[in-house]
PDB file of N, CA, C and O in Angstrom, chain B, residues numbered from 101:
ATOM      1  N   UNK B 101     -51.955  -0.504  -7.054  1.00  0.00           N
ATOM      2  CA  UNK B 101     -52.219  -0.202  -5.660  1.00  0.00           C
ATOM      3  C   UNK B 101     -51.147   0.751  -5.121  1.00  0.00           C
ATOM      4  O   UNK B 101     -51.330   1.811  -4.523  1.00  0.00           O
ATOM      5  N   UNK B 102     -50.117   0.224  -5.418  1.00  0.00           N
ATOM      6  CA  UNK B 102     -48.615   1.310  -4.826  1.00  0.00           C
ATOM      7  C   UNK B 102     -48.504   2.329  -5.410  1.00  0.00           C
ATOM      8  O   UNK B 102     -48.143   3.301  -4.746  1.00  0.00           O
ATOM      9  N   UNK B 103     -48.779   2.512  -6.926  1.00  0.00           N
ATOM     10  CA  UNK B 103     -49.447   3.914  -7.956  1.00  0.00           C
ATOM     11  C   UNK B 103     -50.223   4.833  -7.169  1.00  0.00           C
ATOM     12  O   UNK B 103     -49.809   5.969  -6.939  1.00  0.00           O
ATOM     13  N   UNK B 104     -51.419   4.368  -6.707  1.00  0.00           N
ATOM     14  CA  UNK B 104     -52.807   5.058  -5.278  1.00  0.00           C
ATOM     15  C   UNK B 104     -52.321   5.676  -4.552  1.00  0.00           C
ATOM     16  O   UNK B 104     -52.143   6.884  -4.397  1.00  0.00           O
ATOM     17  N   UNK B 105     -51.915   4.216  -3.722  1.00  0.00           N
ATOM     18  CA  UNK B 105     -50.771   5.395  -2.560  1.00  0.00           C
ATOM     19  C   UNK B 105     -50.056   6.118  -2.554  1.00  0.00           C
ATOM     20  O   UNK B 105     -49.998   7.027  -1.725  1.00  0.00           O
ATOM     21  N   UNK B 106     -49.298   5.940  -3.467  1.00  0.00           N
ATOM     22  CA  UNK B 106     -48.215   7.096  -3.759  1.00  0.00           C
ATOM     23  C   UNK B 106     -48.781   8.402  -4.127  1.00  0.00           C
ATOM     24  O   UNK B 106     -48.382   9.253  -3.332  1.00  0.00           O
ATOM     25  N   UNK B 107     -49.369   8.768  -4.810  1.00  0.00           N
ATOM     26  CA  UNK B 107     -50.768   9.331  -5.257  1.00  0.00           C
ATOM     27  C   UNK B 107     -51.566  10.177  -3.769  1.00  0.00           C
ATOM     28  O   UNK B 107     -51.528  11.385  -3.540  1.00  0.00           O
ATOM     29  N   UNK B 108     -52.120   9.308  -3.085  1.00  0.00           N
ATOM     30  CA  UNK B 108     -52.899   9.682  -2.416  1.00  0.00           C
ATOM     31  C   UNK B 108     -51.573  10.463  -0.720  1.00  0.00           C
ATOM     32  O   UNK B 108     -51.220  11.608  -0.435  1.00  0.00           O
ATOM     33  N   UNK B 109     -51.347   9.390  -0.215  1.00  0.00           N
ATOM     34  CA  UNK B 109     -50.984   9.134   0.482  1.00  0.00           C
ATOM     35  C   UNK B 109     -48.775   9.685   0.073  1.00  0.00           C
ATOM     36  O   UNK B 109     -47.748   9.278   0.617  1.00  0.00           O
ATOM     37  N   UNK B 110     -48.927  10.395  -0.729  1.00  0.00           N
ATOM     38  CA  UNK B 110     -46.869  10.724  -1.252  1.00  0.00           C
ATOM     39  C   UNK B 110     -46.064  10.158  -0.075  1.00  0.00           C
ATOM     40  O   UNK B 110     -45.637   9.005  -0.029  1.00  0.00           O
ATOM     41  N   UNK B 111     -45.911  11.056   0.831  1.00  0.00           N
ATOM     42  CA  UNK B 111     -44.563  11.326   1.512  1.00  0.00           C
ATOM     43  C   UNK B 111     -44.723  10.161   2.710  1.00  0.00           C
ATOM     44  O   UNK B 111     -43.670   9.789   3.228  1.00  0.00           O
ATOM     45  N   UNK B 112     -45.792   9.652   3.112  1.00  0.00           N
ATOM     46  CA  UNK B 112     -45.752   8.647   3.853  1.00  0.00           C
ATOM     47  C   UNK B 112     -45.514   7.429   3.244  1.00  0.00           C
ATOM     48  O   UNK B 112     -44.787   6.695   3.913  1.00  0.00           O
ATOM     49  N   UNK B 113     -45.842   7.039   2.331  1.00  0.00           N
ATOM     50  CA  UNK B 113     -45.405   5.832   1.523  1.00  0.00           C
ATOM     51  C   UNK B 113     -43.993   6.275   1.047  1.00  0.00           C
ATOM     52  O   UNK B 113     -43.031   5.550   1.300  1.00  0.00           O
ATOM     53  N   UNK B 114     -43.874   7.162   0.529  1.00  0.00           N
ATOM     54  CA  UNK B 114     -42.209   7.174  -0.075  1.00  0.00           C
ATOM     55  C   UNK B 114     -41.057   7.150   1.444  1.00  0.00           C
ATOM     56  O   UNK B 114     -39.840   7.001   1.334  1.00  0.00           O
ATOM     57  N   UNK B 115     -41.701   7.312   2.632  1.00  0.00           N
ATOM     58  CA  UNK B 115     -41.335   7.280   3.779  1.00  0.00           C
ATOM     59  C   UNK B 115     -40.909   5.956   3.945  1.00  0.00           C
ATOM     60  O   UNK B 115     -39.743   5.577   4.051  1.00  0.00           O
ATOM     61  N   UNK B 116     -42.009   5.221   3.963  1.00  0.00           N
ATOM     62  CA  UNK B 116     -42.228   3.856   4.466  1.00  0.00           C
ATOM     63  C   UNK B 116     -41.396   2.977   3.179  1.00  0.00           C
ATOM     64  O   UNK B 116     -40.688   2.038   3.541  1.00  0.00           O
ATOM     65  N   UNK B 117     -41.476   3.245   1.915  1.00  0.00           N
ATOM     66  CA  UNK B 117     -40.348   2.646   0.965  1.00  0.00           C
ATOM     67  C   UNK B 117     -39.108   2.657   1.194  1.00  0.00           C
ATOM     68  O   UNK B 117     -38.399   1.678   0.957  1.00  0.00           O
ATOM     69  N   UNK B 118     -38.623   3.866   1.733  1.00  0.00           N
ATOM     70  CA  UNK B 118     -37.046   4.081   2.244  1.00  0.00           C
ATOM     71  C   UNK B 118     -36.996   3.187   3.035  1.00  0.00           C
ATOM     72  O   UNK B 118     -36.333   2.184   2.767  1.00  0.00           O
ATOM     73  N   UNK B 119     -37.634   3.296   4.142  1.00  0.00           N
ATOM     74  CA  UNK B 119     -37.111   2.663   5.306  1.00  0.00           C
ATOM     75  C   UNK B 119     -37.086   1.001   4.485  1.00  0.00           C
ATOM     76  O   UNK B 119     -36.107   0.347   4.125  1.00  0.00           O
ATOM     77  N   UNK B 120     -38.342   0.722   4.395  1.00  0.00           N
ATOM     78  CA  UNK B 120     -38.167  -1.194   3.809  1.00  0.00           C
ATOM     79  C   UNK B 120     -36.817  -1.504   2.967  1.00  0.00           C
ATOM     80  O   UNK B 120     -35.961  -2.387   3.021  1.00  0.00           O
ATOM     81  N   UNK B 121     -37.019  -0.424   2.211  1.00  0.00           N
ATOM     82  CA  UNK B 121     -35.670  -0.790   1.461  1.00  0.00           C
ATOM     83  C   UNK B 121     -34.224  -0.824   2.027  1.00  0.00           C
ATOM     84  O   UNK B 121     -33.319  -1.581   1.676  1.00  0.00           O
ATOM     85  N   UNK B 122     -34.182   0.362   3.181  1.00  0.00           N
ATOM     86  CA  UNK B 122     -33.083   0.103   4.149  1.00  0.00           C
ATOM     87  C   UNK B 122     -33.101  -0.785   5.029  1.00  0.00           C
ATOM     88  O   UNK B 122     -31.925  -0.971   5.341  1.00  0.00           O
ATOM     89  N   UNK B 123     -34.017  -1.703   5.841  1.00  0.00           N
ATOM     90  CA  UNK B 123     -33.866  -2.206   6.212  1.00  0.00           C
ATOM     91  C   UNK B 123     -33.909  -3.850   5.793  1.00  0.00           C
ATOM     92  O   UNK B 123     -33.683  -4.860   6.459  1.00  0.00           O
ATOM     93  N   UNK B 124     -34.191  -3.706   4.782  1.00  0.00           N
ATOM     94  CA  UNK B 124     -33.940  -5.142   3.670  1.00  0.00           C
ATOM     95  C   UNK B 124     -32.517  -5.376   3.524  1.00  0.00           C
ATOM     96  O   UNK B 124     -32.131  -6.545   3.526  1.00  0.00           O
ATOM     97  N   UNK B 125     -31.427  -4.147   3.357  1.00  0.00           N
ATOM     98  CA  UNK B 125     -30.210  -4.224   2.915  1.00  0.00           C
ATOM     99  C   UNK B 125     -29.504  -4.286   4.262  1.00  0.00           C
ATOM    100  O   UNK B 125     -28.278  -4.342   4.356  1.00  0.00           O
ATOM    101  N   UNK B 126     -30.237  -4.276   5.180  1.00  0.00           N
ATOM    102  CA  UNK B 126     -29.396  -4.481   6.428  1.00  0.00           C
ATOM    103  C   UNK B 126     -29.823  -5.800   7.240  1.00  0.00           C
ATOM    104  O   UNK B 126     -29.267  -6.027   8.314  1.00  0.00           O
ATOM    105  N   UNK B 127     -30.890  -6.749   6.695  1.00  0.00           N
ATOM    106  CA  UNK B 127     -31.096  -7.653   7.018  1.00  0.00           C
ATOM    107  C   UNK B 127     -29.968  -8.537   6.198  1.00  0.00           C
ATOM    108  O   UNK B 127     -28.885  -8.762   6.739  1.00  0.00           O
ATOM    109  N   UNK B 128     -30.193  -8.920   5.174  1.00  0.00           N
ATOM    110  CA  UNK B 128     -29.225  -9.129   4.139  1.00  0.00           C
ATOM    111  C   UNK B 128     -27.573  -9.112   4.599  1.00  0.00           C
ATOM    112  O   UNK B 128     -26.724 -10.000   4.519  1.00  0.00           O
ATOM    113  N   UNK B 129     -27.496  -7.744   5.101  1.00  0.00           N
ATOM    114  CA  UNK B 129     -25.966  -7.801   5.540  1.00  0.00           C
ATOM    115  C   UNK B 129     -25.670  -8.311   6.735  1.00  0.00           C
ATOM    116  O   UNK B 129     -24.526  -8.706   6.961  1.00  0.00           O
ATOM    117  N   UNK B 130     -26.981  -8.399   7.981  1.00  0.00           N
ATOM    118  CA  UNK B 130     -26.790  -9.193   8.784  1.00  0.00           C
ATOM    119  C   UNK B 130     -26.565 -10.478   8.690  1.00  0.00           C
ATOM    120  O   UNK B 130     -25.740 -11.192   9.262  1.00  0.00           O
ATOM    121  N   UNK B 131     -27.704 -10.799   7.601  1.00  0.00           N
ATOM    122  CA  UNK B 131     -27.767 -12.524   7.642  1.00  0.00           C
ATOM    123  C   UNK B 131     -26.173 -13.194   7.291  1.00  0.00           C
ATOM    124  O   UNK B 131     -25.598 -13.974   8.050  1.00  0.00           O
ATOM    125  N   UNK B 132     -25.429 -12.534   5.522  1.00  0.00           N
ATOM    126  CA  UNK B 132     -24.065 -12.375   5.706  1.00  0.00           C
ATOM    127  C   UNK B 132     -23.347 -12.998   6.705  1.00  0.00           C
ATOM    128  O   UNK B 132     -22.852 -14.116   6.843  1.00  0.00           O
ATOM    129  N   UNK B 133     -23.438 -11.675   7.574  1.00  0.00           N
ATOM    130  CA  UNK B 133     -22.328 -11.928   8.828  1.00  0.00           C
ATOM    131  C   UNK B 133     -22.464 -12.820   9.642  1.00  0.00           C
ATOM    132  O   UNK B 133     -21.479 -13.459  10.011  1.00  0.00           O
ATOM    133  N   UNK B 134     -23.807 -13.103  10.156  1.00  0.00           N
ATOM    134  CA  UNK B 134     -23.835 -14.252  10.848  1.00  0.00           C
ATOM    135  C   UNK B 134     -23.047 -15.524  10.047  1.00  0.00           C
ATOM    136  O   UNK B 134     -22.066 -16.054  10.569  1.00  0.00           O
ATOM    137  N   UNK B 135     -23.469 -15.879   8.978  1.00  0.00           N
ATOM    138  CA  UNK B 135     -23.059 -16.795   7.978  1.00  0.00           C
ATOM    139  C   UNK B 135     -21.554 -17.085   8.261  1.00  0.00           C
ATOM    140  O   UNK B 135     -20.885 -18.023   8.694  1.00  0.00           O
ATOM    141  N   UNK B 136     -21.349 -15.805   7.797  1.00  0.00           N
ATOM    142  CA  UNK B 136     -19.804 -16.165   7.720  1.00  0.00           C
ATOM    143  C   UNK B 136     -18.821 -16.043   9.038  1.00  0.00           C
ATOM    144  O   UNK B 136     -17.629 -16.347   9.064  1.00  0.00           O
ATOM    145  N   UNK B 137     -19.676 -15.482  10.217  1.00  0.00           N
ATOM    146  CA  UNK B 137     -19.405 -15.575  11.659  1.00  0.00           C
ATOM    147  C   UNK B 137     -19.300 -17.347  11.950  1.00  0.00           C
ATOM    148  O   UNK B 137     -18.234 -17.961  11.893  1.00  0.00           O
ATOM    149  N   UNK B 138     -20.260 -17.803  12.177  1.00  0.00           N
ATOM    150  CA  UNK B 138     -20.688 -19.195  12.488  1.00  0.00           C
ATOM    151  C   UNK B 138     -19.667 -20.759  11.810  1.00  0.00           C
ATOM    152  O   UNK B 138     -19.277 -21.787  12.364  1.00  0.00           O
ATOM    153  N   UNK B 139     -19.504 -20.021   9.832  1.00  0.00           N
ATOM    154  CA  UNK B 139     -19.065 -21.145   9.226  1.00  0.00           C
ATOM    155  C   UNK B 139     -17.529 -21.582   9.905  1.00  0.00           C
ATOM    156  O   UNK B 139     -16.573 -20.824  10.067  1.00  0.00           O
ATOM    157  N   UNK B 140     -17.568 -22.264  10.063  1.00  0.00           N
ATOM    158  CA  UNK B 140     -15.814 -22.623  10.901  1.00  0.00           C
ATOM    159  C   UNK B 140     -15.020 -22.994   9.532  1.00  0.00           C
ATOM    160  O   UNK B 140     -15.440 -23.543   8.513  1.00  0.00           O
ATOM    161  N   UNK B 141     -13.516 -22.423   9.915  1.00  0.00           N
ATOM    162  CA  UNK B 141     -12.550 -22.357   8.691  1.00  0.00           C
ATOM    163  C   UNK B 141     -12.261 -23.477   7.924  1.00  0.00           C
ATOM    164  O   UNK B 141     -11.961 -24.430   8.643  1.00  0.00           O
ATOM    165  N   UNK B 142     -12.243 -23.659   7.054  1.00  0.00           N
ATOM    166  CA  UNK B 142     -11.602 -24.877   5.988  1.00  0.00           C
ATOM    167  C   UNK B 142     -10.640 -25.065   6.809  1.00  0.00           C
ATOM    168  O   UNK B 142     -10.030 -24.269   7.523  1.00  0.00           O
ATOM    169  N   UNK B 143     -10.492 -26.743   6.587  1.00  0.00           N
ATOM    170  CA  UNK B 143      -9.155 -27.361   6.814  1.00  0.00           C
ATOM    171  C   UNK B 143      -8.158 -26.924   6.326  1.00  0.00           C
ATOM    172  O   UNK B 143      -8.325 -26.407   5.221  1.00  0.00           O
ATOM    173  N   UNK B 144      -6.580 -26.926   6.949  1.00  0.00           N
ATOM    174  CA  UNK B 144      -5.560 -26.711   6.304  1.00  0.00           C
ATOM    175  C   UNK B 144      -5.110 -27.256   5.088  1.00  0.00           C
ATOM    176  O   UNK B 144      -5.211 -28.474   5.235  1.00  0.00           O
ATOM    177  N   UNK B 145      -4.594 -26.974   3.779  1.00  0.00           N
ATOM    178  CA  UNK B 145      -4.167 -28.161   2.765  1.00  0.00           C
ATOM    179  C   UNK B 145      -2.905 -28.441   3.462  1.00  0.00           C
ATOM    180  O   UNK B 145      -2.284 -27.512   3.978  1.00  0.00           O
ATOM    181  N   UNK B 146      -2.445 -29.746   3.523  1.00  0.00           N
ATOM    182  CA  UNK B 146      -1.895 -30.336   3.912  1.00  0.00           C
ATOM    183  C   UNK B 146      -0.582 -30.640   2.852  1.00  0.00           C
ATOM    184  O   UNK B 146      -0.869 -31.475   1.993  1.00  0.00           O
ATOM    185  N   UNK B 147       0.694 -30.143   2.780  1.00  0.00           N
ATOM    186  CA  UNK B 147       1.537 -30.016   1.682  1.00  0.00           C
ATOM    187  C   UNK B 147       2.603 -31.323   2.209  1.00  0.00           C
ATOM    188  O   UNK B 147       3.242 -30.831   3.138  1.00  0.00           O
ATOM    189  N   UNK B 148       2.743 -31.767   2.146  1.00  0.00           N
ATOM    190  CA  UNK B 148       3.525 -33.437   2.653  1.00  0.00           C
ATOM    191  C   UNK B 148       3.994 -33.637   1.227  1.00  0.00           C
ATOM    192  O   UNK B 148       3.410 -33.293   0.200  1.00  0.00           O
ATOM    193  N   UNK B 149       5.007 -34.178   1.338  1.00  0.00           N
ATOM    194  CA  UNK B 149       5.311 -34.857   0.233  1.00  0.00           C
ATOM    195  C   UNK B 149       5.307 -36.116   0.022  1.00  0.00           C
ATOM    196  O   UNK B 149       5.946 -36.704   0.894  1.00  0.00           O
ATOM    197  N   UNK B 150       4.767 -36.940  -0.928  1.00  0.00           N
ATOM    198  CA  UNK B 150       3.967 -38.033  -1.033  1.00  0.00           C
ATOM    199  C   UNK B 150       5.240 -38.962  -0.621  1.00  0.00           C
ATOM    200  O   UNK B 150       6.392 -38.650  -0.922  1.00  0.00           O
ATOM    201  N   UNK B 151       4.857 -40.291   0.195  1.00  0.00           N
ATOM    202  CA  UNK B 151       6.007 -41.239   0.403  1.00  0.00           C
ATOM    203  C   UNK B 151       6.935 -41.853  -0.769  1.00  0.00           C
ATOM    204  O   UNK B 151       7.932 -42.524  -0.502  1.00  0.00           O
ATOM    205  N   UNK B 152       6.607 -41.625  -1.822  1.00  0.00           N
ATOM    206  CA  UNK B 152       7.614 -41.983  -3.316  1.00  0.00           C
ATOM    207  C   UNK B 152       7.512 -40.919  -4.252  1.00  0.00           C
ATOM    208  O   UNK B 152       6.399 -40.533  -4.611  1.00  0.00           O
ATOM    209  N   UNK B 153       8.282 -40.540  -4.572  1.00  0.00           N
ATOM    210  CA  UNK B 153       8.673 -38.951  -4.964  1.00  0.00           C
ATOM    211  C   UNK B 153       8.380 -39.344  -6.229  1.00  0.00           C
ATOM    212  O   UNK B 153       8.531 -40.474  -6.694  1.00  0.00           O
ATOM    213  N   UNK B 154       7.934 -38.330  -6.799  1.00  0.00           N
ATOM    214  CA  UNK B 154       7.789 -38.269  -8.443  1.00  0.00           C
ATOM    215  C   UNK B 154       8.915 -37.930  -9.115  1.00  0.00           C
ATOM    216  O   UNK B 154       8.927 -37.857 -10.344  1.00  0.00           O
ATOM    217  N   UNK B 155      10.150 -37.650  -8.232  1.00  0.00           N
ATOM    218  CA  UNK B 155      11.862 -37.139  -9.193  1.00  0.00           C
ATOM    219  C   UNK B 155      12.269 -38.410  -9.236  1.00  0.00           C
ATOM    220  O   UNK B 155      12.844 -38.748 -10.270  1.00  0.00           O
ATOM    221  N   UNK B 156      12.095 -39.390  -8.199  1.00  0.00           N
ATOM    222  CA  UNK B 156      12.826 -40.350  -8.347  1.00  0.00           C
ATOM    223  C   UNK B 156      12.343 -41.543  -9.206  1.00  0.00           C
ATOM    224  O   UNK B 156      13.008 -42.386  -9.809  1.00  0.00           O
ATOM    225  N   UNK B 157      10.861 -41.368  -9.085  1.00  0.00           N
ATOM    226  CA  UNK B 157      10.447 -42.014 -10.458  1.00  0.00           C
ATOM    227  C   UNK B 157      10.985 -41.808 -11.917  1.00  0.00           C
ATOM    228  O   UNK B 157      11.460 -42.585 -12.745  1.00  0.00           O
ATOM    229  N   UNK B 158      10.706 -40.338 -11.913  1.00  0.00           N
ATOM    230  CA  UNK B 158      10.907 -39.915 -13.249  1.00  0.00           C
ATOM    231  C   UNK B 158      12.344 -40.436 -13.755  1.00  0.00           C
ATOM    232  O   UNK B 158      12.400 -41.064 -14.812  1.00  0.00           O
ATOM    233  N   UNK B 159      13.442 -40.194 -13.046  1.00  0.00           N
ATOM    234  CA  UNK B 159      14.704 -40.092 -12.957  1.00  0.00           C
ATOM    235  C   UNK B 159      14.947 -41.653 -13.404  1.00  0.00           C
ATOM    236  O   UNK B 159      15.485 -41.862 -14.491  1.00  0.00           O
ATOM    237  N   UNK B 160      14.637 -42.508 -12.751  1.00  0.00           N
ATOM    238  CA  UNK B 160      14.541 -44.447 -12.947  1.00  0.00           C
ATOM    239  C   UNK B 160      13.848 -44.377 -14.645  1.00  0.00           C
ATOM    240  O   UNK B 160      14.524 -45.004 -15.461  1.00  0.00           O
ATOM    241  N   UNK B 161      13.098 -43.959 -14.979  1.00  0.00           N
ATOM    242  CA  UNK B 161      12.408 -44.191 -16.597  1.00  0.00           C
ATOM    243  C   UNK B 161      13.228 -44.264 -17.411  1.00  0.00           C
ATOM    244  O   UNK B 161      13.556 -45.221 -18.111  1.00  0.00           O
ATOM    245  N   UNK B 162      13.628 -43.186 -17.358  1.00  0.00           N
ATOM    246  CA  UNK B 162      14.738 -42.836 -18.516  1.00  0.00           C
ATOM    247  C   UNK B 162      15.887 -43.295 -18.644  1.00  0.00           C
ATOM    248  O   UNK B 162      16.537 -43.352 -19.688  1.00  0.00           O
ATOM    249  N   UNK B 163      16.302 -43.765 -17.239  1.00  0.00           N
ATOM    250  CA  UNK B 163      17.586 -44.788 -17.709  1.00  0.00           C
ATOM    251  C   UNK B 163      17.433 -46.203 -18.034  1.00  0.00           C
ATOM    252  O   UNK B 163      18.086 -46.799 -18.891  1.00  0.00           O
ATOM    253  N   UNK B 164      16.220 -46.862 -17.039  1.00  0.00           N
ATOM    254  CA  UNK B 164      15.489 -47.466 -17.943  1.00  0.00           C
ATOM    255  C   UNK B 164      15.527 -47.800 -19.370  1.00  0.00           C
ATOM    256  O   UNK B 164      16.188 -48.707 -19.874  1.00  0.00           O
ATOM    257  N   UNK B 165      14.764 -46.989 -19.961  1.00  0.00           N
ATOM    258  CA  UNK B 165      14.694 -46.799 -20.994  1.00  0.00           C
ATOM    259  C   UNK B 165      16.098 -47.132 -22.152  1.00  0.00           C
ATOM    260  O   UNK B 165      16.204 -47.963 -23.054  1.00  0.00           O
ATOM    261  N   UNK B 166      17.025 -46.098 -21.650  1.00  0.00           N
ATOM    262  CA  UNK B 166      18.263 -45.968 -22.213  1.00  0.00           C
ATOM    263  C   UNK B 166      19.420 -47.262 -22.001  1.00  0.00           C
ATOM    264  O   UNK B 166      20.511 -47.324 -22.567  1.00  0.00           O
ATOM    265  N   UNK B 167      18.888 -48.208 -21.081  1.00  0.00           N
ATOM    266  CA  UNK B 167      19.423 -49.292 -20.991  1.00  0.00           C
ATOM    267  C   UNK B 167      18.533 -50.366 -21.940  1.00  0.00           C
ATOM    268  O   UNK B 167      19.139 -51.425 -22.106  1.00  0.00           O
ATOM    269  N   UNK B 168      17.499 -50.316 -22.454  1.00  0.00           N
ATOM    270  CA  UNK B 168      16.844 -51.050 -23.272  1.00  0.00           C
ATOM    271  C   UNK B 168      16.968 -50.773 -24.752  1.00  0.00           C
ATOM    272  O   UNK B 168      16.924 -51.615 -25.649  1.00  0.00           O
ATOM    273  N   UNK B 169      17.141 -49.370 -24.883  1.00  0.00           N
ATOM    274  CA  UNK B 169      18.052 -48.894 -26.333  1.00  0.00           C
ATOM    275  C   UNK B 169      19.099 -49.456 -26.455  1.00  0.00           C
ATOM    276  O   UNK B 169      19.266 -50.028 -27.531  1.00  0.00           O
ATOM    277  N   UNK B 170      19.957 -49.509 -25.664  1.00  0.00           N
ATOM    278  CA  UNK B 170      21.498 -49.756 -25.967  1.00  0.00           C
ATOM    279  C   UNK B 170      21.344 -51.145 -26.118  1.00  0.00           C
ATOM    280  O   UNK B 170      21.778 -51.623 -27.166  1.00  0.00           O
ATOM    281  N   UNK B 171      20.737 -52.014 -25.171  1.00  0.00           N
ATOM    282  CA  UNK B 171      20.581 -53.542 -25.285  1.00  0.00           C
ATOM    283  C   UNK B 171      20.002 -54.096 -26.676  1.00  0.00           C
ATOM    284  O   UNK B 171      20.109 -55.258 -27.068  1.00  0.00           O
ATOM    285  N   UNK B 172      19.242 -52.823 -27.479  1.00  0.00           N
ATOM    286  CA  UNK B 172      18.569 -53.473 -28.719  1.00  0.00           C
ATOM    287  C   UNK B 172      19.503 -52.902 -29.329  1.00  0.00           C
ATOM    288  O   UNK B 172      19.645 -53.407 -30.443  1.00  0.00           O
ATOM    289  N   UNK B 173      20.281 -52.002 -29.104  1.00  0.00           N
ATOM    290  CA  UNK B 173      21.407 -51.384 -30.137  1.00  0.00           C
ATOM    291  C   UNK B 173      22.588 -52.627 -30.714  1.00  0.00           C
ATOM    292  O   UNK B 173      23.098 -52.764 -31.826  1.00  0.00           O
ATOM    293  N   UNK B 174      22.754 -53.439 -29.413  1.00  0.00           N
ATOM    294  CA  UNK B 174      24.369 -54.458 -29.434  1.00  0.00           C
ATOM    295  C   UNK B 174      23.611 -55.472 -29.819  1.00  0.00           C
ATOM    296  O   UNK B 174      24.335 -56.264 -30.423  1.00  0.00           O
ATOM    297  N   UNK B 175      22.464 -55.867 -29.773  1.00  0.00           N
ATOM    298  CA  UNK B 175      22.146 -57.153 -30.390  1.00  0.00           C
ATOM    299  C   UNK B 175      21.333 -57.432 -31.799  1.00  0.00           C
ATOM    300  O   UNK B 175      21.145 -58.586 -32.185  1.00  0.00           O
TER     301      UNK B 175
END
């Protein structure tokens, strides 16, 4: 059918193709903007440092540890 027209009818259909096609890509870029107009921003990440620190954990293990070596060492 679009073969015909083109055919019959050239420069008005290749007319009328431009335009659809331009105005497809500007619907598109509207819809976009609205989108991303409207969406409201992500929350902040929130960087706090947790109420029991992971240094001071870490730091307690190992002596830990090194007090349970030595205790199996002397006995």
């Amino acid at each position: 059918m679009y073969g015909w027209l083109l055919y019959v009818f050239a420069m008005i259909i290749l007319q009328l193709t431009a335009f659809l096609a331009v105005a497809a890509v500007l619907v598109i870029l509207a819809w976009i903007g609205w989108t991303m107009a409207t969406t409201p921003p992500p929350e902040p990440i929130d960087f706090e440092a947790p109420t029991t620190s992971g240094t001071d954990e870490a730091m307690a293990k190992p002596a830990s540890e090194g007090e349970t070596s030595q205790s199996k060492k002397e006995s």
